[in-house]
C-alpha positions as CSV (number, residue, x, y, z in Angstrom):
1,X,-26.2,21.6,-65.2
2,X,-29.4,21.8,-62.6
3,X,-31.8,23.6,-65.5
4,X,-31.5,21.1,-67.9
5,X,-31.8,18.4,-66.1
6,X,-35.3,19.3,-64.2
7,X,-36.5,20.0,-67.9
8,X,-35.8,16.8,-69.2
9,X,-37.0,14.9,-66.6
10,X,-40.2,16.8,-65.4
11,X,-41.0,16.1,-69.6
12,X,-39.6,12.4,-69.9
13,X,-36.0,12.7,-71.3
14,X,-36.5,9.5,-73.6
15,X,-39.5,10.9,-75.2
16,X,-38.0,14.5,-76.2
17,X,-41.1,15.6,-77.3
18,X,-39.8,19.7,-77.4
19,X,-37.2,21.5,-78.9
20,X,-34.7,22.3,-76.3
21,X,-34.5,26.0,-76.6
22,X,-38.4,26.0,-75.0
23,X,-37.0,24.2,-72.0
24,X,-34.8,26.8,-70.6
25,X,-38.6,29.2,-70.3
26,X,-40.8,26.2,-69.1
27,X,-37.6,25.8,-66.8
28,X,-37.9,29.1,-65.1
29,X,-41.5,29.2,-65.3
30,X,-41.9,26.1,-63.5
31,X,-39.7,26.7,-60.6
32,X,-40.7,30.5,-60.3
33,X,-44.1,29.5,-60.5
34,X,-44.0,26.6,-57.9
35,X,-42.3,29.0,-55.8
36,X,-44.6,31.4,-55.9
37,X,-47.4,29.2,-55.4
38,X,-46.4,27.0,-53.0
39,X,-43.4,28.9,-50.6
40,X,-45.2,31.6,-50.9
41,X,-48.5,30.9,-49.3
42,X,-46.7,28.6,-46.9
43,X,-44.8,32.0,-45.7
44,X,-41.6,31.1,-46.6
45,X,-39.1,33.9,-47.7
46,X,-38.7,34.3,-51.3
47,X,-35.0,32.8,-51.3
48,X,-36.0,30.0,-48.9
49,X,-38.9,29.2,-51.9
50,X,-37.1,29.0,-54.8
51,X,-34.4,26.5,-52.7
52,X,-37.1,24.2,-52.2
53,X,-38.5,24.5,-55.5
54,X,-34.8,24.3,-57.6
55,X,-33.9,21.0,-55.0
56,X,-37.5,19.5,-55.7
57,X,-38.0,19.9,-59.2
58,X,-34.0,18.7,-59.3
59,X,-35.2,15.3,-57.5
60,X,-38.3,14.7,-60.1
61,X,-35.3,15.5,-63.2
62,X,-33.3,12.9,-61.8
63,X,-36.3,9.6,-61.2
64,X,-37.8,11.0,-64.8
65,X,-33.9,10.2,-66.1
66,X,-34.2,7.0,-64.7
67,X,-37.3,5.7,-66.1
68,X,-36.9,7.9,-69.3
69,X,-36.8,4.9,-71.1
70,X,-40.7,3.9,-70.5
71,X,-41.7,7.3,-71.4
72,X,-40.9,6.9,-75.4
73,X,-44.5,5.5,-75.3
74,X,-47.7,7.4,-77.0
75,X,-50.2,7.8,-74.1
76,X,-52.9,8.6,-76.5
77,X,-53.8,7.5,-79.9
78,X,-51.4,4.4,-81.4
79,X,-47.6,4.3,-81.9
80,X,-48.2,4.6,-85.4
81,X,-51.1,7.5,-84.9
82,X,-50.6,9.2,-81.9
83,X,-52.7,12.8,-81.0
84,X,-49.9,14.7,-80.3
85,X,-51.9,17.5,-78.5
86,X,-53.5,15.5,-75.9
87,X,-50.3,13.1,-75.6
88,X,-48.5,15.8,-74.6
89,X,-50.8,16.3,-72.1
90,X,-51.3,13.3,-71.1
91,X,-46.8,13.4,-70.0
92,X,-47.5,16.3,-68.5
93,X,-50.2,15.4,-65.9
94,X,-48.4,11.9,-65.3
95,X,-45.2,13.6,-64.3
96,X,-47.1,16.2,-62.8
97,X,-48.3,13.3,-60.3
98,X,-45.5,11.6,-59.9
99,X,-44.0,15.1,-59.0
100,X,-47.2,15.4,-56.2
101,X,-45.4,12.7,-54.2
102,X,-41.6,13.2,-54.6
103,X,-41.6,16.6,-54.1
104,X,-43.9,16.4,-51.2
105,X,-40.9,15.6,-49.0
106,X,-38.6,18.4,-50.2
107,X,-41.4,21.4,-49.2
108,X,-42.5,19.4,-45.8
109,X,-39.3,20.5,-43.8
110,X,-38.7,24.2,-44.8
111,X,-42.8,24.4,-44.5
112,X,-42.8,23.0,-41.2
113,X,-40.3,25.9,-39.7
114,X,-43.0,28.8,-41.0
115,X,-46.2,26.5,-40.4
116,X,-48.6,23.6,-39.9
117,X,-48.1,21.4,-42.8
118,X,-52.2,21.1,-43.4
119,X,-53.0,21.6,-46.8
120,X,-49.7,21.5,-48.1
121,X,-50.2,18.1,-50.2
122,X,-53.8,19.8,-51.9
123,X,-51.4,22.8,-52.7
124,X,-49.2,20.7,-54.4
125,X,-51.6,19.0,-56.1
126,X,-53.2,22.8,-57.7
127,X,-49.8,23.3,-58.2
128,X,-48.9,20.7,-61.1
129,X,-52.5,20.8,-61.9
130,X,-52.0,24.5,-63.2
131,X,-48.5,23.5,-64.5
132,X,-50.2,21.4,-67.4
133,X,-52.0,23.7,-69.0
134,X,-49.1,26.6,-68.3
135,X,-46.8,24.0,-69.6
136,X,-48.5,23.2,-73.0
137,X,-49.1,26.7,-73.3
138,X,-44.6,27.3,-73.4
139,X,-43.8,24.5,-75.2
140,X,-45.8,24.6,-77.7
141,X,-44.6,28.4,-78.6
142,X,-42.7,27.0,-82.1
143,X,-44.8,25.9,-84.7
144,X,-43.9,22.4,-84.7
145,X,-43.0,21.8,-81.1
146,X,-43.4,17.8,-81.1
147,X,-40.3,17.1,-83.3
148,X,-39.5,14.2,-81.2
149,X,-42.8,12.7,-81.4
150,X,-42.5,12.8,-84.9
151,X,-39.0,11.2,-85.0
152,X,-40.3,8.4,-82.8
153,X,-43.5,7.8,-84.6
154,X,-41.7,8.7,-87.9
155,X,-39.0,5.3,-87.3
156,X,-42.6,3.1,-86.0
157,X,-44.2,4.1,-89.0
158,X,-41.0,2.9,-91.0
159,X,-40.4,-0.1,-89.2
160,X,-44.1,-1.5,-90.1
161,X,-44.2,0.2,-93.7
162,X,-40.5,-1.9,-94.1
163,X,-42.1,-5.3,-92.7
164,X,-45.3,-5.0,-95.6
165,X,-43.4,-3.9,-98.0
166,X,-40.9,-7.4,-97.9
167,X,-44.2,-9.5,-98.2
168,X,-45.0,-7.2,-101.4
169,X,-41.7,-8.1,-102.4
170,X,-42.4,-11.9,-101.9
171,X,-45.7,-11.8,-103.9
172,X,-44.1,-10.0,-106.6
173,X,-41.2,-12.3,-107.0
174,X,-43.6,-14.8,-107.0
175,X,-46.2,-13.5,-109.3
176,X,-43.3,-12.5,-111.4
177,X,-45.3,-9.3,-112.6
178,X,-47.0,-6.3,-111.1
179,X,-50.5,-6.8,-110.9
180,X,-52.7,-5.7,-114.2
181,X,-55.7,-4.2,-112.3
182,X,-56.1,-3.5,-109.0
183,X,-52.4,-3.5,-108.3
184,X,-52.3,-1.2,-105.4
185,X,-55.2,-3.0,-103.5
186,X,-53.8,-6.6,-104.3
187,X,-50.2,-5.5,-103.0
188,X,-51.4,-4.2,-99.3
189,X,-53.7,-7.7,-99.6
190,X,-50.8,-9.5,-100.1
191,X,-48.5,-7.7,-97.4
192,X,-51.4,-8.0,-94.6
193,X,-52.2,-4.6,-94.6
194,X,-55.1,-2.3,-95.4
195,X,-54.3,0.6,-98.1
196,X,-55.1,3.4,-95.6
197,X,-52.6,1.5,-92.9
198,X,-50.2,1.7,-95.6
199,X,-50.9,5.5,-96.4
200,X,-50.3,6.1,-93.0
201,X,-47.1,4.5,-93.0
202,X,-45.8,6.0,-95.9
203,X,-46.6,9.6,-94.6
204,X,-43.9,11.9,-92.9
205,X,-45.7,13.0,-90.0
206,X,-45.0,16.7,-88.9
207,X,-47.4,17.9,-85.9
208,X,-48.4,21.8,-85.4
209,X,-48.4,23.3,-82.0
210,X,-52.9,21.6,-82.2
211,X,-52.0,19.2,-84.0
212,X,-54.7,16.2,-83.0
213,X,-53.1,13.8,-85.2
214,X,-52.4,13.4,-89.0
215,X,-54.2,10.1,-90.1
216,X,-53.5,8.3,-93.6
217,X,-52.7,10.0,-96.6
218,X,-53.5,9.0,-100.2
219,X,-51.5,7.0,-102.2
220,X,-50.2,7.6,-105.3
221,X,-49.9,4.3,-107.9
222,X,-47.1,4.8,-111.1
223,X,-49.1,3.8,-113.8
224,X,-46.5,2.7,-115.8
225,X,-45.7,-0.5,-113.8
226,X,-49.0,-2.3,-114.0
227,X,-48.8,-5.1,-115.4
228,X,-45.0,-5.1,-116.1
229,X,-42.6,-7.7,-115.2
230,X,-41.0,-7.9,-111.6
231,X,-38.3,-7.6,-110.9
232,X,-36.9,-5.2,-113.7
233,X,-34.4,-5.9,-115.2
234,X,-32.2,-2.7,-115.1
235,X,-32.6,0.0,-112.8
236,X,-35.2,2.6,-114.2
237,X,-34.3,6.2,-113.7
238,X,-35.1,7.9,-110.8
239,X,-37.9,9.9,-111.7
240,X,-39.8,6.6,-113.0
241,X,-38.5,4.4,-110.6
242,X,-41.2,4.9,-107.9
243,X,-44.3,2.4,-107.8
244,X,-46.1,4.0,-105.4
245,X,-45.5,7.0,-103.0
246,X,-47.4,9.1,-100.2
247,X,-49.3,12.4,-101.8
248,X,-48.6,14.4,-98.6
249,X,-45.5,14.7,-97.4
250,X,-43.9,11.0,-97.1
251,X,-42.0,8.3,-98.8
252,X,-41.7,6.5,-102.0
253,X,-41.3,2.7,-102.8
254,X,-39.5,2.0,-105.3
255,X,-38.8,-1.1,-108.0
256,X,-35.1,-2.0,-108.5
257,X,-33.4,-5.2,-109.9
258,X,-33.3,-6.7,-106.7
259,X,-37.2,-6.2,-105.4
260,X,-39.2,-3.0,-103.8
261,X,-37.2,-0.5,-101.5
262,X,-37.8,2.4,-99.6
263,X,-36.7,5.5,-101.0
264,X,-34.0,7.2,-98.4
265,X,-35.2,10.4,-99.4
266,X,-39.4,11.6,-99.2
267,X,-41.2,11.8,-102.4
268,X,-42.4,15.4,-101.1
């Protein structure tokens, strides 16, 4: 139960940016390492190291538990447009300091019995230092390693594409037809938002192991509802149905009798 509890908490549990099958190696790697580095140099015996290691890193787990609720947050970029890359990062050297001074008091005691304790907090500083770049380096071994940066910004991006299109679906009613010209520009007018705001909302995102970041993607406009009533007045087959859709990877909005919906399923 230890393992999997200093890997979610030493990479914010709420967030679950990785897969879980690359905890289990940045596990291992972490406390080996931090053994190594730390007990090692400080004289300690092998065993003695990776006690103090397992017990320290077990501490960090259980405060990054606590607060893993404040670490759903993107750290760099927006919620909506996050750089997934240096986000990641970004967890990684937070934790990494928090780690600094909790696990400070766990290595003072067994370092004390082999020798002075000088040097031991810049140790642990190099220590979580190195473990950035040695950590980005095992978690981002699968191709797509941020799936839970991309479920979180996925349901933001959802949320905000939801809240423009029901002001869409006001003008519409009101207008009682889709626009003639212009249609897709006079719709994100009318909902508040820009078209590239809303072509980053309607896209999927998926983030590759350098991902920096995905941006807007173009929007597609069905021809065949400009200028047509609004609402319609029977439901148009599915393949016909969509007014305007993401052209990479990303969702569909549809026109039914009752106004514009999301389509539960991506266009792509």
């Amino acid at each position: 139960m230890l393992a999997p509890l200093i890997a979610n908490g030493a990479m914010g549990l709420g967030l679950q940016m990785w897969p879980y099958e690359v905890y289990w190696p940045y596990v291992v790697v972490t406390v080996v390492f931090e053994a190594l580095f730390i007990g090692r140099w400080a004289g300690m015996t092998l065993q003695a190291s990776l006690i103090a290691s397992t017990l320290a890193n077990g501490f960090t787990a259980f405060l990054g538990a606590l607060f893993a609720v404040f670490l759903k947050g993107v750290f760099v970029g927006t919620a909506s447009d996050p750089n997934p890359v240096l986000n990641a990062a970004a967890l990684l050297a937070g934790m990494g300091f928090v780690s600094c001074l909790a696990e400070g008091a766990f290595w003072s005691r067994p370092v004390r019995k082999v020798r002075s304790e000088s040097g031991l907090l810049v140790r642990l500083f190099a220590a979580h230092a190195i473990g950035v770049p040695l950590g980005l380096a095992i978690l981002s071994l699968p191709e797509r390693p941020y799936q839970g940066l991309e479920a979180t910004v996925g349901s933001q991006r959802t949320w905000k594409l939801r809240t423009h299109v029901k002001k869409m679906n006001e003008f519409l009613m009101s207008e009682e037809a889709v626009p003639a010209q212009n249609a897709l520009e006079t719709l994100a007018e009318a909902s508040g938002a820009t078209t590239d705001e809303l072509g980053l909302y309607l896209r999927k995102p998926a983030y590759t192991r350098f991902s920096m970041g995905d941006g807007p993607a173009p929007i597609e406009f069905n021809p065949r509802w400009l200028g047509q009533p609004f609402p319609p007045s029977e439901s148009p087959p599915a393949e016909e149905a969509w007014v305007f859709r993401s052209a990479v990877r990303g969702f569909a909005v549809e026109a039914r009798p009752d106004g514009l919906r999301i389509a539960s399923r991506p266009s792509q």
